[in-house]
PQR file with spaces between the fields and no chain letter, atoms N, CA, C, O and H, PARSE charges and radii, in Angstrom:
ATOM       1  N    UNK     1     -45.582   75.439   52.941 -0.4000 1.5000
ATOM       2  CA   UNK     1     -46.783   75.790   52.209 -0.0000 2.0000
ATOM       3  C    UNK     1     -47.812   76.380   53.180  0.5500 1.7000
ATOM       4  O    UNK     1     -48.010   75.743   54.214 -0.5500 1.4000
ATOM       5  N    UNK     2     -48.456   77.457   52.990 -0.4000 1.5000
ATOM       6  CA   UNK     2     -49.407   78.245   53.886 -0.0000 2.0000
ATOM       7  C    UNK     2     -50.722   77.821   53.057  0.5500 1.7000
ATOM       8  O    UNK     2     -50.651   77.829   51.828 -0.5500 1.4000
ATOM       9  H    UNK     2     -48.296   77.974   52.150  0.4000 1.0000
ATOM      10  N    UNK     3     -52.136   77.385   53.811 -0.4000 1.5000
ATOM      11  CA   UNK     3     -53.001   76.886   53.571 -0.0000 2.0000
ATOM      12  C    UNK     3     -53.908   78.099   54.212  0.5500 1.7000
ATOM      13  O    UNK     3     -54.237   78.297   55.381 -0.5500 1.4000
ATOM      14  H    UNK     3     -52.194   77.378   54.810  0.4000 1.0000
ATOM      15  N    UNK     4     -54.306   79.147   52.507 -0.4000 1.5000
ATOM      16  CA   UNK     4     -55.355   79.918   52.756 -0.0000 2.0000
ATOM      17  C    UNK     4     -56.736   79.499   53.457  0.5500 1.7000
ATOM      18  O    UNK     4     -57.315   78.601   52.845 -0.5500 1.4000
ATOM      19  H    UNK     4     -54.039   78.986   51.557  0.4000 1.0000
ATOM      20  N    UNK     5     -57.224   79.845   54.326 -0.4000 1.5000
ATOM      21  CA   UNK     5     -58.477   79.192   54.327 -0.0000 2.0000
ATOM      22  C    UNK     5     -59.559   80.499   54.192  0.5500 1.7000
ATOM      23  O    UNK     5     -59.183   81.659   54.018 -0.5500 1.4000
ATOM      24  H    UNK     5     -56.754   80.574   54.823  0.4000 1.0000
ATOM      25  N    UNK     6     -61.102   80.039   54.319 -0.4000 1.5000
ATOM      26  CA   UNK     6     -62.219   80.684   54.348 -0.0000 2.0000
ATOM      27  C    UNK     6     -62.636   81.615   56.020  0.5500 1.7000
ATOM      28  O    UNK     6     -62.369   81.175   57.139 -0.5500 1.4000
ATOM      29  H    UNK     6     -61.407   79.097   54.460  0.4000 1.0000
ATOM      30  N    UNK     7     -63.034   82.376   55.846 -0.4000 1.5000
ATOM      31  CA   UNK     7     -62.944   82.964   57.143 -0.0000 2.0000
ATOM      32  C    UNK     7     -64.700   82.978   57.648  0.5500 1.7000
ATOM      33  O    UNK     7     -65.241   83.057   58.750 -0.5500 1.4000
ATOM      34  H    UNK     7     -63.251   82.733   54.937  0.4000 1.0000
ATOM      35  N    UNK     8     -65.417   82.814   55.704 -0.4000 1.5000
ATOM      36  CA   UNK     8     -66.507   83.299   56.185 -0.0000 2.0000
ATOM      37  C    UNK     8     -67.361   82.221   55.412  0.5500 1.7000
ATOM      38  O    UNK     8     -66.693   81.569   54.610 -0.5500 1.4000
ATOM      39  H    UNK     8     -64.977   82.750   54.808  0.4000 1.0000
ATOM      40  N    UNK     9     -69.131   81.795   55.513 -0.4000 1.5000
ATOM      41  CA   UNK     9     -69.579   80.885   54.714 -0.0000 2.0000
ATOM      42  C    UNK     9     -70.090   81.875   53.443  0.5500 1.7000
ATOM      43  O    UNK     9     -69.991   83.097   53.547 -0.5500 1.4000
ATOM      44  H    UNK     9     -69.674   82.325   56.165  0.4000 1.0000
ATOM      45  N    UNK    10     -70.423   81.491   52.720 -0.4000 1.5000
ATOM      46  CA   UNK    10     -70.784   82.197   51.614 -0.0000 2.0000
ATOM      47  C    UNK    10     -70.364   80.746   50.214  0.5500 1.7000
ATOM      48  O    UNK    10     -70.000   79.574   50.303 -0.5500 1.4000
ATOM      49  H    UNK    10     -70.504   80.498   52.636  0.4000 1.0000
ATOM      50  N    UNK    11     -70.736   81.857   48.843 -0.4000 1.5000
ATOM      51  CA   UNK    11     -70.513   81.098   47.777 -0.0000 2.0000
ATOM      52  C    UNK    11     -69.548   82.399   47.056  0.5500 1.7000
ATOM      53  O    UNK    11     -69.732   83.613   47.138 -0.5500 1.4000
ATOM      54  H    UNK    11     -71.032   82.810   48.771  0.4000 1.0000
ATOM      55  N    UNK    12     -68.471   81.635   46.333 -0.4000 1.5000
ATOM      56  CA   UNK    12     -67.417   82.084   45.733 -0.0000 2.0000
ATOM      57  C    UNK    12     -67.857   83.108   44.414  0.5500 1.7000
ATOM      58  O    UNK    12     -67.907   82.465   43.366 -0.5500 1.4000
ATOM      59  H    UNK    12     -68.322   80.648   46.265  0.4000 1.0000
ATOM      60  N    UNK    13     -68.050   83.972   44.321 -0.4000 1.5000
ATOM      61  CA   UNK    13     -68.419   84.550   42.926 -0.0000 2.0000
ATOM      62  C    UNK    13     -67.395   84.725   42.265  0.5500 1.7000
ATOM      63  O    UNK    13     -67.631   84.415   41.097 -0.5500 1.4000
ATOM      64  H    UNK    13     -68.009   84.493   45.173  0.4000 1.0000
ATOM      65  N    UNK    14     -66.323   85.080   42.409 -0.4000 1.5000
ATOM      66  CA   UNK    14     -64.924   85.188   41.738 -0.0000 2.0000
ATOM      67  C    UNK    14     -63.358   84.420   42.356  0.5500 1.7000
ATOM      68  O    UNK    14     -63.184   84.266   43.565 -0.5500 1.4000
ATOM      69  H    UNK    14     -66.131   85.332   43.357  0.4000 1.0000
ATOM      70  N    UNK    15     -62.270   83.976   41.271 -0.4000 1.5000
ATOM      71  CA   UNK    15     -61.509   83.500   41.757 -0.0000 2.0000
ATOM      72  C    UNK    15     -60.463   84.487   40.861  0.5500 1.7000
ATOM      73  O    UNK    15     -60.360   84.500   39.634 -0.5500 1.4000
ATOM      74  H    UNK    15     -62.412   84.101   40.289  0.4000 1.0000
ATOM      75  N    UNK    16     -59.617   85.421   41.975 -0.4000 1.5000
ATOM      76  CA   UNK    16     -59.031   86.367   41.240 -0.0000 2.0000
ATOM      77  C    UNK    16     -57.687   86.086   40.698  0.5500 1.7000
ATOM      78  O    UNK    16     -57.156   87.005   40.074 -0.5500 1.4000
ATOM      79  H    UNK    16     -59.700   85.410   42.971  0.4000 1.0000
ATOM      80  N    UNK    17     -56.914   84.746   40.856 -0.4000 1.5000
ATOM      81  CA   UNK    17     -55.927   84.847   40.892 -0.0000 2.0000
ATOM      82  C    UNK    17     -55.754   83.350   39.454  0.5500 1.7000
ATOM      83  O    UNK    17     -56.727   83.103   38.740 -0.5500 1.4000
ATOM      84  H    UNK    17     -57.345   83.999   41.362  0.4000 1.0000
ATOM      85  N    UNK    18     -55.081   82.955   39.373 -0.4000 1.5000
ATOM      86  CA   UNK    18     -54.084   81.276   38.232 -0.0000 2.0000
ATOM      87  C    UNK    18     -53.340   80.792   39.602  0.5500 1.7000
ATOM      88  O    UNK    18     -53.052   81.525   40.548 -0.5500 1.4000
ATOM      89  H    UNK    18     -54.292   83.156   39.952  0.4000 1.0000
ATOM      90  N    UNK    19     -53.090   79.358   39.491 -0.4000 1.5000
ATOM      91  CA   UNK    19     -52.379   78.664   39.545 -0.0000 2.0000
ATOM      92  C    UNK    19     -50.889   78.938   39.224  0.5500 1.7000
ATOM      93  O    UNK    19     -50.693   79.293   38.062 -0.5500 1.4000
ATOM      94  H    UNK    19     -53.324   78.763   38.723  0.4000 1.0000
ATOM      95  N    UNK    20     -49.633   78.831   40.146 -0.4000 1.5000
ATOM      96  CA   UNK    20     -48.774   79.364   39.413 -0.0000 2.0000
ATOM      97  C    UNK    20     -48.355   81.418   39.601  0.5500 1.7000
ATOM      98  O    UNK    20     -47.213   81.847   39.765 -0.5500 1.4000
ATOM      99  H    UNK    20     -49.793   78.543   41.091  0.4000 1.0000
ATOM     100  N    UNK    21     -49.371   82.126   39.529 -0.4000 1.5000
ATOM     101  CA   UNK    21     -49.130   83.518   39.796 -0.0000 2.0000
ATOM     102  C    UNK    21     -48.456   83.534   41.300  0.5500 1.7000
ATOM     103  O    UNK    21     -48.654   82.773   42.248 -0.5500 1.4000
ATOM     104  H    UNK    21     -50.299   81.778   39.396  0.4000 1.0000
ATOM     105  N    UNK    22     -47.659   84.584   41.185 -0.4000 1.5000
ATOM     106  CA   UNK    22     -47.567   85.613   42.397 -0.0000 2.0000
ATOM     107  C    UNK    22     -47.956   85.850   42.727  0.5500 1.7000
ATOM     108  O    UNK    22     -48.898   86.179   42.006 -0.5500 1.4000
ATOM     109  H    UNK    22     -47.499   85.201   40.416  0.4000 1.0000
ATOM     110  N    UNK    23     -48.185   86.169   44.015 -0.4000 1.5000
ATOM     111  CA   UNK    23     -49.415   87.283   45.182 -0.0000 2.0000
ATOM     112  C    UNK    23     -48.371   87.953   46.262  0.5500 1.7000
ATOM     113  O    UNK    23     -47.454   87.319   46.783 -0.5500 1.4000
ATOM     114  H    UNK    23     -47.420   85.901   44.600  0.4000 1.0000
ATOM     115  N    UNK    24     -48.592   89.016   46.453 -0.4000 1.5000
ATOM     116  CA   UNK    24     -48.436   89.780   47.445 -0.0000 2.0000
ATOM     117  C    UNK    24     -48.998   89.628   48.900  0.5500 1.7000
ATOM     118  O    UNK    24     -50.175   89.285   49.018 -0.5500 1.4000
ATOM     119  H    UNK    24     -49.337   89.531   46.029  0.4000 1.0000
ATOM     120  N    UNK    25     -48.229   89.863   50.031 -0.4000 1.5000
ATOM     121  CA   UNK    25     -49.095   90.003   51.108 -0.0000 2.0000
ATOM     122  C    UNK    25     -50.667   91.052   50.965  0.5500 1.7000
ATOM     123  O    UNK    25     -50.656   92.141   50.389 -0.5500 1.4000
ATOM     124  H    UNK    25     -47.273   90.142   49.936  0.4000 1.0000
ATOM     125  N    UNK    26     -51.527   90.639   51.406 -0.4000 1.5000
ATOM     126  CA   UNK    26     -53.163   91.438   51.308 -0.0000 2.0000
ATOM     127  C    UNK    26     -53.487   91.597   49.995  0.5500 1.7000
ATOM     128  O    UNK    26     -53.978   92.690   49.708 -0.5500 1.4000
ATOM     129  H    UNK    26     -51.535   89.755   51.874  0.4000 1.0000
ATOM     130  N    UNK    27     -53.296   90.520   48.807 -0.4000 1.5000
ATOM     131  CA   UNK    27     -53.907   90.466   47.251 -0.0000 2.0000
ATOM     132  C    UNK    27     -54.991   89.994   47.412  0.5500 1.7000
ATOM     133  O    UNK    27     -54.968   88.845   47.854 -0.5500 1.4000
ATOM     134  H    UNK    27     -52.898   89.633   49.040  0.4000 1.0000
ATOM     135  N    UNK    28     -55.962   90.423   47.227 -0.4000 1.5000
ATOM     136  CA   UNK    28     -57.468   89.477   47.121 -0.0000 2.0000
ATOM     137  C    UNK    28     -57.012   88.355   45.699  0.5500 1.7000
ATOM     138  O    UNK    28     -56.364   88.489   44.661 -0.5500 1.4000
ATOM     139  H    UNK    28     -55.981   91.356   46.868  0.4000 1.0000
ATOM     140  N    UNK    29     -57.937   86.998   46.519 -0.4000 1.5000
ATOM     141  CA   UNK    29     -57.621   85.955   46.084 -0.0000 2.0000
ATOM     142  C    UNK    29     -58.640   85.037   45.733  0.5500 1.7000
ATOM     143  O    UNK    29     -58.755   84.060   44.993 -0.5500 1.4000
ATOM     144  H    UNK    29     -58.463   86.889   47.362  0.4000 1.0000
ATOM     145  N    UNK    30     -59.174   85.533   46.331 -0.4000 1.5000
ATOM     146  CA   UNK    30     -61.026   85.331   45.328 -0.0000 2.0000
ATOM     147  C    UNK    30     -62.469   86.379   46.688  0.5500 1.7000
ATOM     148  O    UNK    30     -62.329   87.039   47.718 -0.5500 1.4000
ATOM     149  H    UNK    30     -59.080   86.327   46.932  0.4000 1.0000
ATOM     150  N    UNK    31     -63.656   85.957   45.846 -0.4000 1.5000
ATOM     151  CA   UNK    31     -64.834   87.310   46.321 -0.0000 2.0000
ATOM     152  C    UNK    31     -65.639   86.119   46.848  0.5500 1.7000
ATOM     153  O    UNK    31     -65.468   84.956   46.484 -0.5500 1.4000
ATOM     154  H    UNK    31     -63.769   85.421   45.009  0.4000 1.0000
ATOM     155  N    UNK    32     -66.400   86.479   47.612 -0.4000 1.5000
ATOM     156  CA   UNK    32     -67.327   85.389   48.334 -0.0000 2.0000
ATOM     157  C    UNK    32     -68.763   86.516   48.929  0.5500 1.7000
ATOM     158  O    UNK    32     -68.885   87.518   49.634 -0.5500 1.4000
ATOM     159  H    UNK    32     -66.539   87.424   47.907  0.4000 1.0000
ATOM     160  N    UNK    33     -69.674   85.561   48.104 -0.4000 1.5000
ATOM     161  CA   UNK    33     -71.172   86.489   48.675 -0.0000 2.0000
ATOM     162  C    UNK    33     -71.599   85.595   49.595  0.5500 1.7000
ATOM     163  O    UNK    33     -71.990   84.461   49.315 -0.5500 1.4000
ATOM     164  H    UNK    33     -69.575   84.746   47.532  0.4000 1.0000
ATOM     165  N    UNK    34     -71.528   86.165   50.934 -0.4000 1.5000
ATOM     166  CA   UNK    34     -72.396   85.898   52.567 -0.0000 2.0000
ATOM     167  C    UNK    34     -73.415   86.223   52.531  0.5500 1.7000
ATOM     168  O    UNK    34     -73.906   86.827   51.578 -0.5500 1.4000
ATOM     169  H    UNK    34     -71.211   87.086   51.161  0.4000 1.0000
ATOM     170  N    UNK    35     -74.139   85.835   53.800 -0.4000 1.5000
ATOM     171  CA   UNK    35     -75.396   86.830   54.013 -0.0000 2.0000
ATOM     172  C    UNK    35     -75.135   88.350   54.443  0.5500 1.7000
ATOM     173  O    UNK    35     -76.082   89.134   54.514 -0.5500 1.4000
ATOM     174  H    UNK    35     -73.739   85.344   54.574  0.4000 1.0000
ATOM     175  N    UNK    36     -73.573   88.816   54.783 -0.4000 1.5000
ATOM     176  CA   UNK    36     -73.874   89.841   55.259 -0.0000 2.0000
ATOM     177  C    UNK    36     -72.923   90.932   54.129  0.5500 1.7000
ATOM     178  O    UNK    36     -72.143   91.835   54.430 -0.5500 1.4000
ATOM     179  H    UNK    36     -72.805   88.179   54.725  0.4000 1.0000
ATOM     180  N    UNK    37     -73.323   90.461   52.836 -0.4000 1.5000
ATOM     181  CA   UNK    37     -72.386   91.180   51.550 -0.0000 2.0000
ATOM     182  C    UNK    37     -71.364   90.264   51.315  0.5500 1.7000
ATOM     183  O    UNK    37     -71.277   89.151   51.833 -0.5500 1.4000
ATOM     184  H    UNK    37     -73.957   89.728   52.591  0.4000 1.0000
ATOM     185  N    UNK    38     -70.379   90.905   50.296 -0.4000 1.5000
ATOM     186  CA   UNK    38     -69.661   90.354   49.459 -0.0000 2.0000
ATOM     187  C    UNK    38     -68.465   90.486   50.667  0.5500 1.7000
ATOM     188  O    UNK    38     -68.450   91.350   51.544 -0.5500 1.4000
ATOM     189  H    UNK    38     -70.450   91.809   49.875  0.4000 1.0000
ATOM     190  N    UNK    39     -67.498   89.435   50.483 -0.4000 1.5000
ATOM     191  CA   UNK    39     -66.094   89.723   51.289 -0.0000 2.0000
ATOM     192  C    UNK    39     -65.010   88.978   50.430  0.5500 1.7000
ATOM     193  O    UNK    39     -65.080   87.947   49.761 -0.5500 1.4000
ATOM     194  H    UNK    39     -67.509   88.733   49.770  0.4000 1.0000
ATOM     195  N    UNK    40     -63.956   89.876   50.685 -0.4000 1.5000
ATOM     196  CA   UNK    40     -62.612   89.063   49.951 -0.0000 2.0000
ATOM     197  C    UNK    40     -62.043   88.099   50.772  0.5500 1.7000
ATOM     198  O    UNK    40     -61.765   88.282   51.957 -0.5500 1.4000
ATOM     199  H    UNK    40     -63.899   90.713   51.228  0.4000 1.0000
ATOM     200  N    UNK    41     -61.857   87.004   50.106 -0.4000 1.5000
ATOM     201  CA   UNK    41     -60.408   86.303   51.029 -0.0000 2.0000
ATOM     202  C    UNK    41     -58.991   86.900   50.471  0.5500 1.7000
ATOM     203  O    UNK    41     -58.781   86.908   49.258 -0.5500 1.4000
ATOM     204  H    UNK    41     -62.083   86.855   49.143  0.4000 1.0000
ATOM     205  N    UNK    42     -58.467   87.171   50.977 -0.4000 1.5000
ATOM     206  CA   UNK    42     -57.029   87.826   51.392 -0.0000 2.0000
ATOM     207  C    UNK    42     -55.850   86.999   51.331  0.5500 1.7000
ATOM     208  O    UNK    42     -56.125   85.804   51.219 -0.5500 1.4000
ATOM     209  H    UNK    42     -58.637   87.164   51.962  0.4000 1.0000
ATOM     210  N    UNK    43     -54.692   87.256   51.369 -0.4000 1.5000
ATOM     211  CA   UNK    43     -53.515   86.199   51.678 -0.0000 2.0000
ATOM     212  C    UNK    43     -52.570   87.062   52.457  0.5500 1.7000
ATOM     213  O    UNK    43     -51.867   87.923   51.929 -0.5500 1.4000
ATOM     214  H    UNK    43     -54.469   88.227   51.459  0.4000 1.0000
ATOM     215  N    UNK    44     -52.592   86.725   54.047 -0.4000 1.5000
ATOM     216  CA   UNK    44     -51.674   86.853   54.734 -0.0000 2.0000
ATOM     217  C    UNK    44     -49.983   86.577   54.694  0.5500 1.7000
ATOM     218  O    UNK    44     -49.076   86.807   55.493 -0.5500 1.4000
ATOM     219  H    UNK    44     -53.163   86.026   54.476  0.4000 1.0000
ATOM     220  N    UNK    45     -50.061   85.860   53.110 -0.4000 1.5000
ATOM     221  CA   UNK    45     -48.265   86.076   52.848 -0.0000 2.0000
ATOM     222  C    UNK    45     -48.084   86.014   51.749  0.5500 1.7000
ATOM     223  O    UNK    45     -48.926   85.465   51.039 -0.5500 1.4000
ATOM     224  H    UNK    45     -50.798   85.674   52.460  0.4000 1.0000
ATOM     225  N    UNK    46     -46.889   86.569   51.192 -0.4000 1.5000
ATOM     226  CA   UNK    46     -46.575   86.689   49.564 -0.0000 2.0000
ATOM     227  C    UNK    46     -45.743   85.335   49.391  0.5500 1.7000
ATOM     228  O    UNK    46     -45.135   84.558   50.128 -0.5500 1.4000
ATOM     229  H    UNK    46     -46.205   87.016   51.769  0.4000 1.0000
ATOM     230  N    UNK    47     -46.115   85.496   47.658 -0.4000 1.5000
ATOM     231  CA   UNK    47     -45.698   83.949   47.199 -0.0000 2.0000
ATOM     232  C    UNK    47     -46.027   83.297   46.460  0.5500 1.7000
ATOM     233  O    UNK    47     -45.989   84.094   45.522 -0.5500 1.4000
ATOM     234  H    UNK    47     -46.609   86.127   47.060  0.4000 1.0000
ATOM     235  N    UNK    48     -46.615   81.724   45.712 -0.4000 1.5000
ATOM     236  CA   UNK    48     -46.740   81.428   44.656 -0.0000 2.0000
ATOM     237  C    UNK    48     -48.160   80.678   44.464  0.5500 1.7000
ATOM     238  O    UNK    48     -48.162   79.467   44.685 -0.5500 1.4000
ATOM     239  H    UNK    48     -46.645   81.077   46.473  0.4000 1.0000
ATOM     240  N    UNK    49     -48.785   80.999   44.260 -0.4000 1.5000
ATOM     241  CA   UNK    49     -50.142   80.026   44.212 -0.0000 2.0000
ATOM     242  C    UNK    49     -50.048   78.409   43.536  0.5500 1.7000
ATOM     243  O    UNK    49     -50.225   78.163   42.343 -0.5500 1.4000
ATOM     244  H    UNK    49     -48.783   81.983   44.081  0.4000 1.0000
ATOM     245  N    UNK    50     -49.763   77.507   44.481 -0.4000 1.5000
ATOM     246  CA   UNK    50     -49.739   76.074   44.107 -0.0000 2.0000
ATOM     247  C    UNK    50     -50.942   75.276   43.681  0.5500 1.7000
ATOM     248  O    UNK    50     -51.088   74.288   42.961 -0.5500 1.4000
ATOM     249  H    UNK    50     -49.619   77.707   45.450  0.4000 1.0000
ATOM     250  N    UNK    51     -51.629   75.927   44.267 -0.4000 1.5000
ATOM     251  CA   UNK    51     -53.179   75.033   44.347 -0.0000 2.0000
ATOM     252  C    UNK    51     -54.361   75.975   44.291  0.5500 1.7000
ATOM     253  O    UNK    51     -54.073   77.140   44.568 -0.5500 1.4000
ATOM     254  H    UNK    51     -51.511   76.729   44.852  0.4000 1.0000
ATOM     255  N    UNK    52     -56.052   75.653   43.895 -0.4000 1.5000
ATOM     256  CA   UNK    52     -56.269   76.524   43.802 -0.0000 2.0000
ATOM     257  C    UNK    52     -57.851   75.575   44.180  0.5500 1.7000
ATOM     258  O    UNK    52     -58.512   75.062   43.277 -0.5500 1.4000
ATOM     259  H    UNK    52     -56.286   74.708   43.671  0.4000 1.0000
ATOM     260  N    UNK    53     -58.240   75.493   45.642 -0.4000 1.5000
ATOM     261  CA   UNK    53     -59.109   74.466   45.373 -0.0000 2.0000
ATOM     262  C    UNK    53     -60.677   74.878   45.159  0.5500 1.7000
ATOM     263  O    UNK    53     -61.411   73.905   45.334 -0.5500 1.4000
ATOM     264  H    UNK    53     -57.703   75.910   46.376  0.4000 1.0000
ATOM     265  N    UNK    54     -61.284   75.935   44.863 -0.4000 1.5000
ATOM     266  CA   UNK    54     -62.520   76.369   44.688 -0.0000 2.0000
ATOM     267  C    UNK    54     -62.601   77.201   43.545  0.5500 1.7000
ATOM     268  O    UNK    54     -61.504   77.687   43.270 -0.5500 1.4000
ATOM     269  H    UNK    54     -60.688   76.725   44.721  0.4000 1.0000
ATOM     270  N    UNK    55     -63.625   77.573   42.694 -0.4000 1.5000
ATOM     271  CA   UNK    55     -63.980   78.399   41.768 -0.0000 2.0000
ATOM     272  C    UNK    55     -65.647   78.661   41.794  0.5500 1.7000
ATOM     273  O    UNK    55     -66.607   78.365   42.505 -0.5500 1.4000
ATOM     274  H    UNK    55     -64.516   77.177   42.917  0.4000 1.0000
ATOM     275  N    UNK    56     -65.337   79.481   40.436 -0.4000 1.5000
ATOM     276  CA   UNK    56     -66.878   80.602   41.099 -0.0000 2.0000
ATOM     277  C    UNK    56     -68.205   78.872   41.129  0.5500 1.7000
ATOM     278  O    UNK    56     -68.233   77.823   40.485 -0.5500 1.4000
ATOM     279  H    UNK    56     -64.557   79.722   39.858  0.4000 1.0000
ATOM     280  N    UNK    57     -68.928   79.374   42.065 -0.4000 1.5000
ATOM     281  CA   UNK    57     -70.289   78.877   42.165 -0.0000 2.0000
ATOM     282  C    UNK    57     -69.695   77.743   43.592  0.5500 1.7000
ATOM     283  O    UNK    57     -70.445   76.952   44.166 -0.5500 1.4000
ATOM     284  H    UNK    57     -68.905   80.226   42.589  0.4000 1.0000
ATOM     285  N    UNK    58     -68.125   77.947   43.943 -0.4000 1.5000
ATOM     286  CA   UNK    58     -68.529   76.762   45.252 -0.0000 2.0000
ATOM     287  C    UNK    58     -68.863   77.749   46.110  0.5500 1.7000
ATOM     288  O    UNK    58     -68.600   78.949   46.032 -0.5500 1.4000
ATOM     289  H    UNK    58     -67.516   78.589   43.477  0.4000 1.0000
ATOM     290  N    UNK    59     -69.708   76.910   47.273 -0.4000 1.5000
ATOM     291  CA   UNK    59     -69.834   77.109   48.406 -0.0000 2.0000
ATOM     292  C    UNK    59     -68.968   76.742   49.218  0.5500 1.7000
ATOM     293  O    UNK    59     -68.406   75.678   48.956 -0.5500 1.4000
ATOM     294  H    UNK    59     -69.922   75.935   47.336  0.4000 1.0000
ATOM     295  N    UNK    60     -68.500   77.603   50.675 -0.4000 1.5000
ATOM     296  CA   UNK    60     -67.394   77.237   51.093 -0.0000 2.0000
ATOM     297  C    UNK    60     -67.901   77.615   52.843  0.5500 1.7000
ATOM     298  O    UNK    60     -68.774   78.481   52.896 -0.5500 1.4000
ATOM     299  H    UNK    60     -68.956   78.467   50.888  0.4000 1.0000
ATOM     300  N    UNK    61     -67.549   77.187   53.881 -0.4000 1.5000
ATOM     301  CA   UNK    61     -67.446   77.419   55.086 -0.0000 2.0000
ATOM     302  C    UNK    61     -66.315   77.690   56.120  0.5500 1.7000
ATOM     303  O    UNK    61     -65.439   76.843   56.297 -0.5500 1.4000
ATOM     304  H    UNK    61     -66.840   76.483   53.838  0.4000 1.0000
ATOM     305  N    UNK    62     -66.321   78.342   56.499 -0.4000 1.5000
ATOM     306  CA   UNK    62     -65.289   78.985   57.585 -0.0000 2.0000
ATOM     307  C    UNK    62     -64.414   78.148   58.153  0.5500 1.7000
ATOM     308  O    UNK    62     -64.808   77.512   59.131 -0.5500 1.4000
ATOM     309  H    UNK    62     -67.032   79.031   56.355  0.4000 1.0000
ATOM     310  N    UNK    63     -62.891   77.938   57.623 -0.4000 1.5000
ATOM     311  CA   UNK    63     -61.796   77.135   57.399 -0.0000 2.0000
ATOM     312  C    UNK    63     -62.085   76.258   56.439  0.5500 1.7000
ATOM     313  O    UNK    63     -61.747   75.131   56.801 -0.5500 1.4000
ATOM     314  H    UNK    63     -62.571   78.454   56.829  0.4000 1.0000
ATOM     315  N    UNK    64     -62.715   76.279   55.031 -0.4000 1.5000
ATOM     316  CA   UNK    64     -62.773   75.644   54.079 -0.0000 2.0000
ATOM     317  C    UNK    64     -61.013   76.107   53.308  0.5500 1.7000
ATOM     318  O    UNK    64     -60.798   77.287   53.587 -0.5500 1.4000
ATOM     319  H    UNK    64     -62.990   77.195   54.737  0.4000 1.0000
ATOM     320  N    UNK    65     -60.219   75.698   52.755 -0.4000 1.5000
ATOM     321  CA   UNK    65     -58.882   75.519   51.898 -0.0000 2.0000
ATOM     322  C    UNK    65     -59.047   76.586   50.804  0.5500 1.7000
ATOM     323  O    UNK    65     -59.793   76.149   49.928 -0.5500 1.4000
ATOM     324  H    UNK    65     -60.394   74.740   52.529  0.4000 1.0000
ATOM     325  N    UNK    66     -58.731   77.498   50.614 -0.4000 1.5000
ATOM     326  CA   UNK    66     -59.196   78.119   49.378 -0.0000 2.0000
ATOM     327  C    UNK    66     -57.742   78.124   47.899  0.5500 1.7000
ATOM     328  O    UNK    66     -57.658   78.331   46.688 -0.5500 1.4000
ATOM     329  H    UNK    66     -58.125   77.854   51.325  0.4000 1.0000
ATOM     330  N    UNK    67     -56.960   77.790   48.939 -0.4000 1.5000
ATOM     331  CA   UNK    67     -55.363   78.134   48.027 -0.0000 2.0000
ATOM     332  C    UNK    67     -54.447   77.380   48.652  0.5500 1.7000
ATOM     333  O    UNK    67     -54.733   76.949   49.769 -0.5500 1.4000
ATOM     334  H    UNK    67     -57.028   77.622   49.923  0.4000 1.0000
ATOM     335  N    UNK    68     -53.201   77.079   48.078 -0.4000 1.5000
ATOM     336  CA   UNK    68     -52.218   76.633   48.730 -0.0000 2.0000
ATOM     337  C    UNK    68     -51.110   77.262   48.962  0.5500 1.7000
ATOM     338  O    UNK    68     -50.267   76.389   49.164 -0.5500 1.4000
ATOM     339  H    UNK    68     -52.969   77.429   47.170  0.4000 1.0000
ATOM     340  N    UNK    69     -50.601   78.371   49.053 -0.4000 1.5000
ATOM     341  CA   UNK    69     -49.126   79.161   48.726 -0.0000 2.0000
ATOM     342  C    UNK    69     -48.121   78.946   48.956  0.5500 1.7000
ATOM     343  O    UNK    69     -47.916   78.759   50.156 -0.5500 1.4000
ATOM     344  H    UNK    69     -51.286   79.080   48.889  0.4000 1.0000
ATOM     345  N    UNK    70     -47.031   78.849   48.114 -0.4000 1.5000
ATOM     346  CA   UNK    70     -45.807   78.226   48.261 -0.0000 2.0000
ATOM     347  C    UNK    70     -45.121   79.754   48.768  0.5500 1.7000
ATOM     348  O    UNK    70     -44.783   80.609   47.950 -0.5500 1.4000
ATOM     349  H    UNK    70     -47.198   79.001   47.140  0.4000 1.0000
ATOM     350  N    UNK    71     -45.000   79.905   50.102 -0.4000 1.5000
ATOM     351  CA   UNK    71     -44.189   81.245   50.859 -0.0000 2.0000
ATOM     352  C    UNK    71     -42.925   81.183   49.711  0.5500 1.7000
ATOM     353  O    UNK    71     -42.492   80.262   49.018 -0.5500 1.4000
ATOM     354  H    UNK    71     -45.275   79.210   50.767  0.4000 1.0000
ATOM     355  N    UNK    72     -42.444   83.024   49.895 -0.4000 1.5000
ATOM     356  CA   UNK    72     -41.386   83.264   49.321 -0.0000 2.0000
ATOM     357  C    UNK    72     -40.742   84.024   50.036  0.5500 1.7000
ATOM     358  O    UNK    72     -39.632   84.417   49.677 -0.5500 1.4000
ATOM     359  H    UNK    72     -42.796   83.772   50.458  0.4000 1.0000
């Protein structure tokens, strides 16, 4: 299991993906507003979304968990 994390602090405005979906390597996987603009978190590997631990309005900090992916 690969454990997306947060790269940046900010609050989550969107969570783009279900529980359960597919993702591709580089699918945005949810949107996060910083102080320095909006940034995507990303997923460095394709595969199955197990977990899904934030939605819009959390706040999150740099290595906060954002997903769980079951590699494929």
């Amino acid at each position: 299991m690969y454990e997306l994390r947060s790269s940046s602090e900010g609050t989550v405005v969107r969570v783009d993906v279900d529980e359960g979906q597919m993702v591709a390597e580089d699918d945005e996987i949810a949107l996060l507003d910083t102080e320095n603009g909006r940034v995507a978190v990303v997923t460095d590997v394709p595969g199955v979304v197990r977990e899904l631990y934030v939605e819009a309005g959390y706040t999150v900090t740099p290595g906060t968990v954002v997903a769980l992916i079951d590699e494929s």
